[in-house]
N, C-alpha and C positions, 0 to 999 in steps of 0.2 A: 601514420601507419594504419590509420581508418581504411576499410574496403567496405563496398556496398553488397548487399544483398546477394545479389548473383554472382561475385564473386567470392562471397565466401560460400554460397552454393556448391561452388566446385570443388570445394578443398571439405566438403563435409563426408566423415565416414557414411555411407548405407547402409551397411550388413552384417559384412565380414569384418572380424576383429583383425586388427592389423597384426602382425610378428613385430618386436618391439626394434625399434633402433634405436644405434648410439643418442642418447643427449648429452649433451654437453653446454656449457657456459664461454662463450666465443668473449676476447674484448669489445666487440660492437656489442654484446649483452650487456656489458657492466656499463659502459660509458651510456647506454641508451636510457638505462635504469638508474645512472644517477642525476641523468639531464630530466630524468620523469617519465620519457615518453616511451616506455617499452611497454605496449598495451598488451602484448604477447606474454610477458614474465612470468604469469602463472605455468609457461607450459616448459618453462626452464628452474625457476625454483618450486620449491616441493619436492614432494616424489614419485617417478614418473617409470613407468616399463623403461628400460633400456637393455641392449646386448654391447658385451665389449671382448673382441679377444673371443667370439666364440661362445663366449656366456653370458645366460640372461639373468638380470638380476634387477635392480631398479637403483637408480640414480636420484642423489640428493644434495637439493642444495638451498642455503638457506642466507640471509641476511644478518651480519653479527657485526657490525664494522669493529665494535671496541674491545671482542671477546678476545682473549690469549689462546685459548684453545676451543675446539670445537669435535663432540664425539658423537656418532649417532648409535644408539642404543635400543635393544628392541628385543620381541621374541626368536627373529631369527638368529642372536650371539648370545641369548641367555642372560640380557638386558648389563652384557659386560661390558660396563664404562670405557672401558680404555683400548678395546680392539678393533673399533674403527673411525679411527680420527679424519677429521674433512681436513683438506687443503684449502690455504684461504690465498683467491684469486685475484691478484694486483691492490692497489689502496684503497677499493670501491667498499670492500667489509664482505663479498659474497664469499661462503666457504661449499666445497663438494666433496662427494665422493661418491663411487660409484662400488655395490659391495653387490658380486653375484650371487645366486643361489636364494635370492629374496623373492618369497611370494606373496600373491594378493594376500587382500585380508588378514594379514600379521599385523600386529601392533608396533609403534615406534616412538621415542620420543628424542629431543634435541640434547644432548650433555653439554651446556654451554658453560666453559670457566673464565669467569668477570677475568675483568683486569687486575683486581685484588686477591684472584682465584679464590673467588667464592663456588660453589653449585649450583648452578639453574636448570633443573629438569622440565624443560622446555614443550608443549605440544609443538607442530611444526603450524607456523604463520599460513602458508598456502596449503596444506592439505586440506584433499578433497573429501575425505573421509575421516569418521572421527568414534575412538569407542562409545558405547552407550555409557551415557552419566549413571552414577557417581565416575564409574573409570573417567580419564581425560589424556588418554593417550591418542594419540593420531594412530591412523591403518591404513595400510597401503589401498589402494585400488586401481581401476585401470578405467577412464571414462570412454575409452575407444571401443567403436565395434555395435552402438544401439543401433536401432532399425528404424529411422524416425521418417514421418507419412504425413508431415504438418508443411510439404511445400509447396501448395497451393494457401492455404494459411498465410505461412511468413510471406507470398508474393504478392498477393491483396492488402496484407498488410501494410508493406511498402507504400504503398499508394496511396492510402487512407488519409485524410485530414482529420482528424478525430476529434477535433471543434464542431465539425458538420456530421458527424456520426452520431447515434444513441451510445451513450455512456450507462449501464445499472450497474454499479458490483456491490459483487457480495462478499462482507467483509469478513473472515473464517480462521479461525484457531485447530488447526487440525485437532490435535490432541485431545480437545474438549466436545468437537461438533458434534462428535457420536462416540459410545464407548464400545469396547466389547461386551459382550452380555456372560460369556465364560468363564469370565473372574479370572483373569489372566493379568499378569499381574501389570499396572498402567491403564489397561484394557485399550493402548495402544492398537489403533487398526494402521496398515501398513499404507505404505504411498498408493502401490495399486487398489487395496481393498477400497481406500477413500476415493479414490477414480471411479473405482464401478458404481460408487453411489454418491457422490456428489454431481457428476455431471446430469446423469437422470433429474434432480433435484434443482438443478440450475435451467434446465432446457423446458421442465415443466413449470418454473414459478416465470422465466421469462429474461434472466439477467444477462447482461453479455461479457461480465468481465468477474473473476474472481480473485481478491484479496488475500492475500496468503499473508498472518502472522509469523515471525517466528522460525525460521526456515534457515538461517544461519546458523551452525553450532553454537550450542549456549550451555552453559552448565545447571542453568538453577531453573526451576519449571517458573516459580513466582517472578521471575523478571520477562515473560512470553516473548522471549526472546529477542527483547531489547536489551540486553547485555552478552554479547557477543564475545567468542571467544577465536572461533572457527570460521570467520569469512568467505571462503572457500568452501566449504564443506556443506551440503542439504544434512540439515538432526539429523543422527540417527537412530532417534527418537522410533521413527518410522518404517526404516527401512535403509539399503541401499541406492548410492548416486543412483544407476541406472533406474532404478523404481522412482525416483522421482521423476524422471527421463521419461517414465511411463505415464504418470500422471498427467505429466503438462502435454504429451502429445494425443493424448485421449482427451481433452479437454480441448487442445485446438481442431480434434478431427470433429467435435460436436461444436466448432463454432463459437467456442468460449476464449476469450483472453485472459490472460495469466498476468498481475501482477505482484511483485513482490515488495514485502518492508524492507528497508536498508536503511541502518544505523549507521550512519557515516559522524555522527554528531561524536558519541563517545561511547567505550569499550570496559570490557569487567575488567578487575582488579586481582582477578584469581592468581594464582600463584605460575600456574602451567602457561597464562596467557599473553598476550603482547607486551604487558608492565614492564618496565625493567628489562626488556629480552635479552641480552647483555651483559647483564650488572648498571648499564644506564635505559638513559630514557632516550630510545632510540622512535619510539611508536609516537609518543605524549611529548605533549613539551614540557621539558626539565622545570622551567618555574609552576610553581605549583598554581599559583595564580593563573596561569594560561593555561595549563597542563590539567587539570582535577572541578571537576565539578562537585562542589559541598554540597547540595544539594542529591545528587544520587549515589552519591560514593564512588562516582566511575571517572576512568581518566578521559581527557581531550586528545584528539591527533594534533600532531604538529603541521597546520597546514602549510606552514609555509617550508619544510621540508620536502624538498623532489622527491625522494624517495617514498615517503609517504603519501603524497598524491599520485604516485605512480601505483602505490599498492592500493588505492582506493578506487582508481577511477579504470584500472585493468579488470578489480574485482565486478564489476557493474559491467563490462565485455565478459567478464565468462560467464557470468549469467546470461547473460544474452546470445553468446554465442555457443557455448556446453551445453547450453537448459534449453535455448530458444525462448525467453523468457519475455512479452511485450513489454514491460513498463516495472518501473520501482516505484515505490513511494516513501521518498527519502522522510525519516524520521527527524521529529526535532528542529527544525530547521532555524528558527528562530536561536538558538541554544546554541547555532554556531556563529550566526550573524550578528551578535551583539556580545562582546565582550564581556559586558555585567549583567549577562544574561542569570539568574540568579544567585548573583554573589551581592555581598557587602562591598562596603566603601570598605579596603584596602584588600579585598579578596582579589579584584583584578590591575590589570595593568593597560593604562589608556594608548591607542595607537600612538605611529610617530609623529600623527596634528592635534593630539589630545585628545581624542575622541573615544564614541566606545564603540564604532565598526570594527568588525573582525577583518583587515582590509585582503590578509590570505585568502580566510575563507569565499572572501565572495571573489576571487581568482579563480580556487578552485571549484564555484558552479559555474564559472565563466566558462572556465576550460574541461570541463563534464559537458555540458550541457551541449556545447558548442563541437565537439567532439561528436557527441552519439548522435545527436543530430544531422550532424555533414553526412554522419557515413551510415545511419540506419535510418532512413525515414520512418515514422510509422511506429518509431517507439517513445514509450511513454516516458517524461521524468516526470511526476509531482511532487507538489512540495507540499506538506505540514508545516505551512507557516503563521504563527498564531497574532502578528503585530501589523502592523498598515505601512511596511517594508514598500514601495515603490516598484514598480514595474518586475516582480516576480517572477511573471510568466513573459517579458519583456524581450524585445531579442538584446543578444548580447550588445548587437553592432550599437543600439540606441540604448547603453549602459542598465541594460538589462538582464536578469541571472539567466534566462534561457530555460526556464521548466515550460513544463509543455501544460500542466494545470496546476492551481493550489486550492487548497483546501479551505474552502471560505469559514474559518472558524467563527468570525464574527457574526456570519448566521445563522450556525450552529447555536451560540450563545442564546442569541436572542430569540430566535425559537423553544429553545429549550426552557428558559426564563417564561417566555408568555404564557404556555401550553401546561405550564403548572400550577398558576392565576388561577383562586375561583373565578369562573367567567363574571362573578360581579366586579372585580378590580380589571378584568380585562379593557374595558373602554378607555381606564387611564393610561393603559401603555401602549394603544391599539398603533402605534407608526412604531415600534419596533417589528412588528414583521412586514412594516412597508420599507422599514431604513436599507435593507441591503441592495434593493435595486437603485438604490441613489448610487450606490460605487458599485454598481453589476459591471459598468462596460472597462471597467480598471484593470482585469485581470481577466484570466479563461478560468471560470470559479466549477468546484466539484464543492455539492451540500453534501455534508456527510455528517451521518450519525451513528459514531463510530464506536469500539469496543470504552473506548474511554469514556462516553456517557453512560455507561452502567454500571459502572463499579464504584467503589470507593466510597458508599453508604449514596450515590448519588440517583440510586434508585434505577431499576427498569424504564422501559422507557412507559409502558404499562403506568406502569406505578408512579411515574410523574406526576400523572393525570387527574385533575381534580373529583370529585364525587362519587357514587357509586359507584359499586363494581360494574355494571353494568355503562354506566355513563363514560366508567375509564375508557370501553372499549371506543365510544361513538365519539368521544375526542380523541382519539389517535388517528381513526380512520377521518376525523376532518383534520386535522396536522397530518398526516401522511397525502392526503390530496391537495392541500398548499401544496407540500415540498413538492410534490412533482409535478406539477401545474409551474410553481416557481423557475425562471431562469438558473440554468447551471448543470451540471451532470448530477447523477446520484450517487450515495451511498449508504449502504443497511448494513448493518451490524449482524453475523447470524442472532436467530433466534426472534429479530424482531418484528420480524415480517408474521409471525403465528404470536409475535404480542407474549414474549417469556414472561412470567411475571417473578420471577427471582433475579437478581442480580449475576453478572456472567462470574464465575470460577473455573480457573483453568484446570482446577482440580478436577471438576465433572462433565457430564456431556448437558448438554441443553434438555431442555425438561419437553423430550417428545410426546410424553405422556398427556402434555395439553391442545394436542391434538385430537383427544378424546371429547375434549369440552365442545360443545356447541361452540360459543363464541371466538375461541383461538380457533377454531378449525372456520370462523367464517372469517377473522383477521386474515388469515392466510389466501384465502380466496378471495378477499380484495382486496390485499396487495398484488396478486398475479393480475388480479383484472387490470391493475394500475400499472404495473412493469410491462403487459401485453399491450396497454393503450399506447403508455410513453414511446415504445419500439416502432408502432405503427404509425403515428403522426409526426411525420416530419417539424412540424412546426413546434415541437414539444424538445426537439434536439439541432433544430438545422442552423438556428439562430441564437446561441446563447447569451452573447456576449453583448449585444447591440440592439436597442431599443423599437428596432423595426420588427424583432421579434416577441414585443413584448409589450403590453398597454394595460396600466389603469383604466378599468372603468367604472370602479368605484373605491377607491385609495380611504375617505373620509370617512366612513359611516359609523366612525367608533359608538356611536350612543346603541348601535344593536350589534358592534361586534362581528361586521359582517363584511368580508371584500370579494371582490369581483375583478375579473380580469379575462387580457383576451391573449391566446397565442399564437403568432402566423410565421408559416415557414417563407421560403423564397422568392415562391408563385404563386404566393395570398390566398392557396385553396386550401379546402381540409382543413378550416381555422377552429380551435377551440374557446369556449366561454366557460370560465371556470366560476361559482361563486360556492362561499364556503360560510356558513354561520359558526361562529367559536361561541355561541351561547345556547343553553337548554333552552329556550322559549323560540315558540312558532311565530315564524313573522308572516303573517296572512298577505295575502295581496302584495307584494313585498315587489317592488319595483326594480330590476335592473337596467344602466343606460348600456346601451349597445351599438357597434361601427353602423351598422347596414340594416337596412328593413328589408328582413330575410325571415323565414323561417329557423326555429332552432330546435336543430335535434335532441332529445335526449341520449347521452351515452352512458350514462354514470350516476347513480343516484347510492351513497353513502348510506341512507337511511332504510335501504333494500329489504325487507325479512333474508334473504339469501348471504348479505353480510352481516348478520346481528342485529340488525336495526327492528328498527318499531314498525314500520309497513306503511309509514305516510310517502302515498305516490304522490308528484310530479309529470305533468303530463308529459307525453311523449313526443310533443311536437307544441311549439308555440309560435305565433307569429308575431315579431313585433310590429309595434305601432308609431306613430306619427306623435308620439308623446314626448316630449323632450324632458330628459334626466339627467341630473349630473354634467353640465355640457355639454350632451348630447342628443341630437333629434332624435332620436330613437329608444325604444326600452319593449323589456316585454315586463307579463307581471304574472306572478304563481305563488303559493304559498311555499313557502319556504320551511322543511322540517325543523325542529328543533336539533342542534347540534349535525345538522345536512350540510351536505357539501353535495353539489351538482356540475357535473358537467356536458354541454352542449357541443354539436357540431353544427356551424353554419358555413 
């Protein structure tokens, strides 16, 4: 049931809001929904504009297989349990009803009676809309009828191979990035407000894609929106669906991609939400062992349930097809692929060859993956996978999960570990930020250094940093020139690009006010210089994966703590030479081996007065020489600042 691009072009509203028509649930609905593949079900369960008989009202319907009764309850009956009961349609478990006279923005909840007739005041599973927490009622809406201006966007997009593209994003918590200054209360700025000032803020630091936390209904602020309630539903934290609607297409009219988190791993526990929807465990699987993760308090889907894959992998199309949404980046990933993924010995239960592969789960990214790829090209899946899982980003057909990038944690790691080394212990672990290109070409890898390196007492990314305050800053901007010098796409965490030095809290905005300081306000200026370098040089994105893009030319030199490297795009022009010193001491004369006896440009000098540095220049042009270094005929030689990072064009 996949279509491409242009043909869901055609079926897209422009303008005018539609007059609603009958919906209804056909048996080719229920039989499609329980073989799994109704990729559409969102636009038949929920609640949805319809007219019946003349009257408009809104149509509901909802997934109970094992309920005895089913009531839907709300503002518009005076929230009276028992005056509009659904019908439930053939053996599949769906129930509907259609109750006229229902308008937007009314509140709703599901009155589901177990089969022991118990009560379950139920929010609805696919609603699009959802009241502001504490409430956790569902509310009507109507997603028809935006104006959206992003198709030349979604058609370039189609086309893109995005291995050969520039990757920056920017990793972002709404709720947090900026507050209100009015003292209103959250100080919640709405979907649009944060459009008209984030995309400024992306287009002038230089990024091309933006990370969006947390954008699923969730109930509790301290889970950022990795506990889910409301799949379906943009917070409404925020704002309304269409004001998100706003956002992402002002954000594609400035050239920015849109990715979003998705927690397919596992779900809240709340009393309103998927648990129990029934009186059973129709969402989770019934053994608790498979079913519950002890470790966060939250339940598992059942993936080997159709109908469950069907609500998961429809929900990742309305995103993309409601929102226009480029790319997810599936949460957790790891947590679904391995059975004793944080349990004890008898917490889980071993597949049917004794193993601990989830063997569902990796079906259901077989059949995601393989899915939105046939039929969207151009859009993103990544994975957050933290283990040395096998072919990740692999095609399916060569027993591969089919994401389109992952998240190379293990260079995360070892970045993060070295860069917090007084640089005198640095020499002993100096091939830990050479290890990751040994397994570079294994995967299509994204470096990221994400909202999860700063919390949790694990320090700023600032405050990792060994020595003075002033020294913190001149090793980050040599770690921030590895990483993007390094093979892989990028990612930044807000706030660390101006160098935060407080740990993130979803509670507050980021501390703009260090924008004031000299030093964060030159952080910030060179990372722009470094996000405008990255975008410019092909050779820094065209070749990530394969070592023709990417060369040691000084891998060894742990005794001063110092590497060197070259990077070439397709057409071996516009090559850059990176070197970077991870120690306070000037290394004079300081020899680098290089491909070609060329001149080499300066582009980039870390130790700048302009970024905070001390003002030791680097010539601006060197020629190398017939000197042979490192196994190679060639080298040039400069003093090398203390805690510098330099980059050349040759």
């Amino acid at each position: 049931m996949g279509v491409t691009y242009m043909a869901e072009k055609k079926k897209r509203t422009s303008c005018v809001k539609a007059e609603p028509t009958k919906v209804f649930i056909s048996e080719a609905d229920q039989y499609l929904f329980a073989q799994g593949t109704h990729y559409d079900i969102y636009k038949k369960l929920g609640a949805h504009p319809s007219e019946e008989d003349g009257k408009k009202g809104y149509f509901f319907g909802v997934w109970a297989p094992n309920a005895s009764k089913v009531y839907v309850i709300g503002e518009f009956n005076n929230w009276n349990e028992t005056s509009h009961p659904m019908t439930k349609l053939g053996s599949g478990g769906i129930w509907s009803v259609f109750i006229p006279g229902v308008k937007i923005n009314q509140l709703y909840k599901f009155l589901v009676i177990s089969a022991s007739g118990e009560k379950l005041y139920k929010a609805d599973p696919f609603a699009n809309y959802a009241e502001m927490r504490p409430g956790n009622a569902s509310k009507t809406t109507d997603l028809s009828g935006f104006k959206w201006s992003d198709d030349k966007w979604l058609a370039e997009r189609s086309e893109k191979d995005m291995n050969k593209e520039p990757m920056a994003i920017y990793e972002c918590h709404i709720g947090s990035w900026m507050k209100h200054p009015d003292g209103t209360e959250d100080g919640f700025y709405s979907y649009r407000e944060f459009a008209d000032r984030i995309v400024d803020y992306l287009k002038d630091m230089g990024y091309t894609h933006l990370e969006l936390m947390g954008i699923a209904e969730y109930p509790y602020d301290g889970s950022w929106g990795y506990q889910v309630t409301g799949y379906y539903a943009p917070t409404s934290r925020h704002g309304e669906p269409k004001d998100f609607m706003y956002l992402i297409n002002k954000l594609h009219k400035a050239g920015i991609g849109v990715i979003l988190d998705w927690v397919p791993a596992h779900f809240a526990t709340d009393a309103h939400g998927l648990g129990r929807f029934d009186g059973s465990c129709i969402f989770e699987h019934p053994d608790p062992r498979l079913g519950e993760h002890p470790d966060w308090g939250t339940k598992i889907f059942n993936y080997g349930k159709t109908e469950v894959k069907n609500f998961l992998i429809a929900n990742v199309l309305f995103w993309l097809r409601e929102f226009h949404i480029d790319g997810i980046r599936v949460d957790a990933v790891a947590s679904m692929l391995y059975l004793d993924y944080g349990k004890q010995d008898g917490q889980w239960v071993p597949n049917i060859y004794g193993g601990n592969k989830n063997l569902e789960a990796i079906e259901f990214f077989k059949h995601l993956n393989s899915l939105i790829h046939g039929s969207y090209p151009g859009f993103l899946t990544i994975a957050e996978e933290s283990t040395a899982w096998p072919k990740v980003t692999g095609d399916v057909e060569d027993d591969g999960l089919g994401f389109s990038f992952k998240w190379n944690m293990g260079w995360m790691h070892d970045f993060c570990e070295y860069m917090k080394l007084d640089p005198y212990f640095r020499k002993s672990n100096h091939y830990a930020m050479t290890f990751a290109m040994s397994y570079n070409n294994s995967e299509n890898y994204i470096l990221p250094l994400s909202h999860d390196e700063v919390v949790h007492l694990k320090c700023s990314m600032l405050n990792k940093m060994p020595g003075y305050h002033v020294d913190k800053f001149a090793n980050l901007r040599d770690g921030y020139t590895f990483m993007f010098g390094h093979s892989g796409k990028k990612l930044l965490f807000m706030g660390q690009d101006f160098a935060q030095e407080r740990e993130w809290s979803e509670a507050r905005e980021l501390d703009w006010f260090l924008l004031g300081e000299d030093l964060n306000k030159s952080m910030q200026n060179y990372v722009r210089e470094l996000l405008h370098l990255y975008r410019k040089f092909p050779c820094l994105w065209e070749i990530d994966n394969d070592w023709e893009g990417f060369e040691w030319m000084n891998a060894d030199d742990a005794d001063r703590s110092t590497y060197s490297f070259v990077r070439r795009s397709k057409k071996d022009k516009k090559r850059l030479l990176f070197v970077v010193n991870m120690t306070p001491m000037r290394w004079e004369k300081y020899r680098v081996p290089v491909p070609v006896k060329k001149k080499y440009k300066l582009l980039l000098n870390s130790d700048d007065e302009q970024f905070g540095g001390n003002g030791n220049e680097i010539p601006k042009e060197i020629q190398a020489e017939a000197v042979p270094c490192h196994f190679k005929d060639y080298s040039i030689c400069f003093d090398l600042p203390p805690y510098g990072a330099a980059v050349f064009q040759f």
